[in-house]
C-alpha positions in Angstrom: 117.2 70.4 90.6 118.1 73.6 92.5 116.4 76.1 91.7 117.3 79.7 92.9 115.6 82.1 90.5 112.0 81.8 89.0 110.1 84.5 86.7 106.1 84.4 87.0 104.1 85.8 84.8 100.7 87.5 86.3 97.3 86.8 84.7 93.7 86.4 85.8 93.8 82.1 84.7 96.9 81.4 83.0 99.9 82.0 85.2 103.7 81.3 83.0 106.5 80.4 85.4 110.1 79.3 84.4 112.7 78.5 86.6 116.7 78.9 86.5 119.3 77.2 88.9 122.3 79.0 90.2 124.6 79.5 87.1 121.2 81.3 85.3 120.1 78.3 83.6 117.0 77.5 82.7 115.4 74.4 84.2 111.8 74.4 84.3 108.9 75.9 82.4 105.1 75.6 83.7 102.1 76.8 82.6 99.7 77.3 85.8 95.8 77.6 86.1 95.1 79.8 89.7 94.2 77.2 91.7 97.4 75.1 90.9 100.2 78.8 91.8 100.2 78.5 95.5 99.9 74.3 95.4 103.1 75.0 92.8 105.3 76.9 95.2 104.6 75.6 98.3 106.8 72.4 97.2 109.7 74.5 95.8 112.6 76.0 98.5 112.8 79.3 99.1 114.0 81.1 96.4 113.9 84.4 94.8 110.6 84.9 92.6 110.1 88.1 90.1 106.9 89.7 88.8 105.8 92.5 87.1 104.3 95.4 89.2 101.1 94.9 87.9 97.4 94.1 88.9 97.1 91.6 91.8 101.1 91.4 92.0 100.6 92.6 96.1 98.6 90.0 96.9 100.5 87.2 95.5 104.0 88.7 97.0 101.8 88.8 100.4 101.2 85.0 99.6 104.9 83.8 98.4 106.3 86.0 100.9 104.4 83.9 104.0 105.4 80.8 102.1 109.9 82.0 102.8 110.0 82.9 99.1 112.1 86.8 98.8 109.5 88.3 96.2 110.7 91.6 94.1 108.0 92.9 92.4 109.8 95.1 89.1 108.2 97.7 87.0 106.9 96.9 84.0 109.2 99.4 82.1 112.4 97.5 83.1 111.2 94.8 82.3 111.1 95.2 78.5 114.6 95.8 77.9 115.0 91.9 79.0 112.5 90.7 76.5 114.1 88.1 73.5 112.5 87.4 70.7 108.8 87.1 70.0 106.7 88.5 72.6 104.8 85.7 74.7 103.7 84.4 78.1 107.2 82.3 78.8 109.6 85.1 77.1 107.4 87.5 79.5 108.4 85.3 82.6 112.1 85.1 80.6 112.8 88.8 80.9 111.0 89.2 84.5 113.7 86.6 85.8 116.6 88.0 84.4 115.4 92.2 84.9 115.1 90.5 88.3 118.8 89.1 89.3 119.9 92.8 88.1 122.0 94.8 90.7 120.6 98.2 91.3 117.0 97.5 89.5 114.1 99.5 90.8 111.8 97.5 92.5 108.2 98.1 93.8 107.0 98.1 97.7 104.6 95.3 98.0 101.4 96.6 99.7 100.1 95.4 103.1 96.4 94.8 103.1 96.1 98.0 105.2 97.7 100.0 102.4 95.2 98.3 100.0 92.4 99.3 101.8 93.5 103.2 102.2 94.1 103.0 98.3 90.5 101.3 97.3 89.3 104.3 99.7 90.8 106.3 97.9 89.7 105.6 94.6 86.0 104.6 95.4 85.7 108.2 96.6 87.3 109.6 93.6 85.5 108.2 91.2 82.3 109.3 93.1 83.6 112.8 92.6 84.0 112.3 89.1 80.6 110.6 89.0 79.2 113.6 90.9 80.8 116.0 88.5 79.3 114.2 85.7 76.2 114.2 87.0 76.1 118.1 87.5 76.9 119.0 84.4 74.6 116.5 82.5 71.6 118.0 84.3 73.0 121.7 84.2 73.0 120.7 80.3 69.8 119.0 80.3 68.1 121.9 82.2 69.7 124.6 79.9 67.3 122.6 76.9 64.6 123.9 79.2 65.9 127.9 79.0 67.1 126.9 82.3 70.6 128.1 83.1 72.1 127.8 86.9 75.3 129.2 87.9 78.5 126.2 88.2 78.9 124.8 91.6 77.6 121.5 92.9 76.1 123.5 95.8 74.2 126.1 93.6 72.5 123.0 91.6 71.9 120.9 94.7 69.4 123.6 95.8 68.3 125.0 92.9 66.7 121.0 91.6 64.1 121.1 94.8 63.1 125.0 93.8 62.8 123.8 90.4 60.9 120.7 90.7 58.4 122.6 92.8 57.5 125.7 90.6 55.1 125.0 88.6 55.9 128.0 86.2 59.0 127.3 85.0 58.7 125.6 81.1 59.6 121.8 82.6 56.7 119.2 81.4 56.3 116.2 84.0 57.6 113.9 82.6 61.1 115.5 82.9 60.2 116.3 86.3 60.1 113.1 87.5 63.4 112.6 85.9 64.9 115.5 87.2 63.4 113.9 90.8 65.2 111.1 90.3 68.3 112.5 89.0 67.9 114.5 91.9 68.1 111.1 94.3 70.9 110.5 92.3 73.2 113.2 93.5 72.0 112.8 97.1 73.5 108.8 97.1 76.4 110.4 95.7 77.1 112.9 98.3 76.0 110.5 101.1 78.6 107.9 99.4 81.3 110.3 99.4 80.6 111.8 102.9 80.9 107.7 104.0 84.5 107.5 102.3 85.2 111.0 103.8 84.7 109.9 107.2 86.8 106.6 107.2 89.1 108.3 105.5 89.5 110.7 108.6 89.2 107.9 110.9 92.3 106.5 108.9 94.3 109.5 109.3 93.7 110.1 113.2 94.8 106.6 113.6 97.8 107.3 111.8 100.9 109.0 113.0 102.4 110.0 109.8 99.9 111.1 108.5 98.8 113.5 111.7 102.1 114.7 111.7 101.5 115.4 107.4 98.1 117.0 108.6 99.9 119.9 111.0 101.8 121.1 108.0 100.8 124.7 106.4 98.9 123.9 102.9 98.8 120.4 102.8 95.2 120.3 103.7 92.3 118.4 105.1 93.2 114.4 106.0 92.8 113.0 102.9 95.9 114.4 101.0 97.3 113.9 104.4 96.9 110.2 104.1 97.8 110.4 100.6 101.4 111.3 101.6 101.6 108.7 103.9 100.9 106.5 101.4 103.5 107.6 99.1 105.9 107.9 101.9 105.6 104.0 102.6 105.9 103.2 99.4 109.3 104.8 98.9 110.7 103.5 102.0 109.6 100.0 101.7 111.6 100.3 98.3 115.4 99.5 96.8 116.3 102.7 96.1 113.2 103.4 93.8 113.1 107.2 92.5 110.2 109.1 93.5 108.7 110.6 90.3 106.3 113.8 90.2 103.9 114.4 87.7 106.4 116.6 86.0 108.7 113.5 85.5 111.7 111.7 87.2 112.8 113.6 90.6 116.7 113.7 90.7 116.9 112.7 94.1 117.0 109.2 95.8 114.3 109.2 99.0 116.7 106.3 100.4 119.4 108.5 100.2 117.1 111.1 101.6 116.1 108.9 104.0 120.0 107.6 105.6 121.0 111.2 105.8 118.3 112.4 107.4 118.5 109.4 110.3 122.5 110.1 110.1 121.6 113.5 110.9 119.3 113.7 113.7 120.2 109.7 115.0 116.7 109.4 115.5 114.4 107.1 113.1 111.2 109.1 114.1 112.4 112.6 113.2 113.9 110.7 109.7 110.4 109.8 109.2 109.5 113.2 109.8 112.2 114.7 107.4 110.4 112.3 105.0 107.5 113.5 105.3 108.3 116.9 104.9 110.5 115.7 101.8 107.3 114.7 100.1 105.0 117.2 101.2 107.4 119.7 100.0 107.4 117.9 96.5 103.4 117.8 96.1 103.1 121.4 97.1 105.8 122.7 94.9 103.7 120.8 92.2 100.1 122.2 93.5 102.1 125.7 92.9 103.3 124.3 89.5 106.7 125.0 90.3 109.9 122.4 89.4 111.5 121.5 92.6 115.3 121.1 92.0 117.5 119.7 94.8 121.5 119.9 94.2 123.9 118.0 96.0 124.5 121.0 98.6 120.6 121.3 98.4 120.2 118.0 99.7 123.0 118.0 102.3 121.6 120.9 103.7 117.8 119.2 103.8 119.6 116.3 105.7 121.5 118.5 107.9 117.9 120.0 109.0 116.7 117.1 109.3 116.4 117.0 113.3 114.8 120.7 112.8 111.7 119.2 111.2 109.2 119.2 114.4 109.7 123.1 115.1 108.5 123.6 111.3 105.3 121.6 112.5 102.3 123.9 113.6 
């Protein structure tokens, strides 16, 4: 039985698999508990194994990758053109097989467990901010039932709880004092929380070249957008010809094709990593100024061509 393709479908127990041999014919279907995947694969040859870019997809392409398997990891809206008949776990694994034996399909990066743990930064500090931000206005609201009303800013109400808890004029009873006290101990974990991602996140970036490099340009900002583009910026070129797409919607241009003509232009695959860069810096700022950033072909010739001139646009 050779077997040359195989679609898996992700879940949290229950992993699908079904396998096809040269000429695209099926020849084996499994259902997997978690502990049996790896024990599964480790006895088949290398082959090529597709999956849906989804939750926990990185780390089992880190773990078939170390095993010889070539792991594409596709995104989930190119995979549902593929799907036959009713939807269910082995049609799911069905159309993940065949979306992956397509020329030219869009396929994911597959992050290192150095990219994971800039991105679980990441998002443990945002949703601190958005926990902060909650807070603040729950208590701005709560204190406005009092006849209480403080000016917006985190700052403003960070200095103004102390004042309030210690005037003993003002129309708060005790018992809300002691919540506002402890409301109050809230918001100081939450800034010390995000102060702790803050730093590490800094750390991160110093340690990084790219995203150094990202730092020195004119309205990009402090480190963490910074590292931010860096992490974008990996992600494209650790991709087959994925297309980079804004918030506004698909981006016309191809980074790998950003990417060769930049290195054809300056022969040098540290200033291509610079134009890079600069290519999506550019992109995130034009969308901070909620502008649409079009590129023709001349456009992007002409971006290539000044490619090797990237450095001198560095402060």
């Amino acid at each position: 039985m050779n077997i040359t393709t195989i679609g898996l479908d992700l879940a949290k127990s229950v992993f699908h698999v079904v396998c096809y041999n040269s000429q695209f014919k099926e020849v084996k279907k499994r259902m997997l508990r978690r502990n049996q995947v790896l024990q599964f694969f480790t006895q088949l040859a290398p082959c090529l194994i597709g999956m849906e870019a989804c939750a926990s997809a990185s780390y089992w392409g880190r773990e078939l990758r170390s095993m010889g398997h070539d792991v594409k990891l596709i995104p989930p809206q190119h995979v549902k053109p593929y799907l036959r008949g009713n939807k269910n776990d082995y049609n799911d694994a069905r159309a993940i097989a065949e979306a992956t034996t397509r020329p030219g399909m869009p396929t994911v990066a597959i992050k290192t467990t150095e990219e994971q743990d800039i991105q679980a930064l990441h998002r443990m500090r945002s949703q601190c901010l958005r926990d902060r931000t909650a807070l603040c206005n729950s208590t701005r609201g709560l204190l406005g039932e009092y006849g209480i009303i403080l000016p917006k800013g985190i700052t403003v109400l960070r200095r103004s709880i102390p004042d309030l808890l210690e005037d003993a004029d003002n129309s708060l009873s005790d018992f809300f004092r002691e919540l506002l006290a402890r409301r109050y101990k809230q918001l100081v974990e939450l800034d010390e929380h995000i102060s702790f991602y803050t730093i590490n996140s800094n750390t991160r970036a110093d340690r990084t070249r790219l995203a150094s490099a990202c730092r020195r340009f004119q309205g990009l900002g402090p480190s963490l957008p910074a590292l931010s583009a860096v992490l974008l910026v990996m992600d494209l070129l650790t991709s087959e010809a994925e297309m980079f797409r804004p918030p506004w919607g698909w981006f016309p241009v191809s980074i790998v094709v950003v990417v060769k003509m930049s290195y054809l232009a300056s022969a040098n695959v540290e200033t291509a990593m610079y134009a890079v860069s600069w290519f999506t810096v550019h992109v995130l700022l034009s969308h901070r100024r909620s502008e649409r950033m079009t590129l023709s072909v001349g456009g992007l010739t002409g971006f290539a061509r000044n490619a090797a001139g990237t450095r001198p646009l560095l402060q």
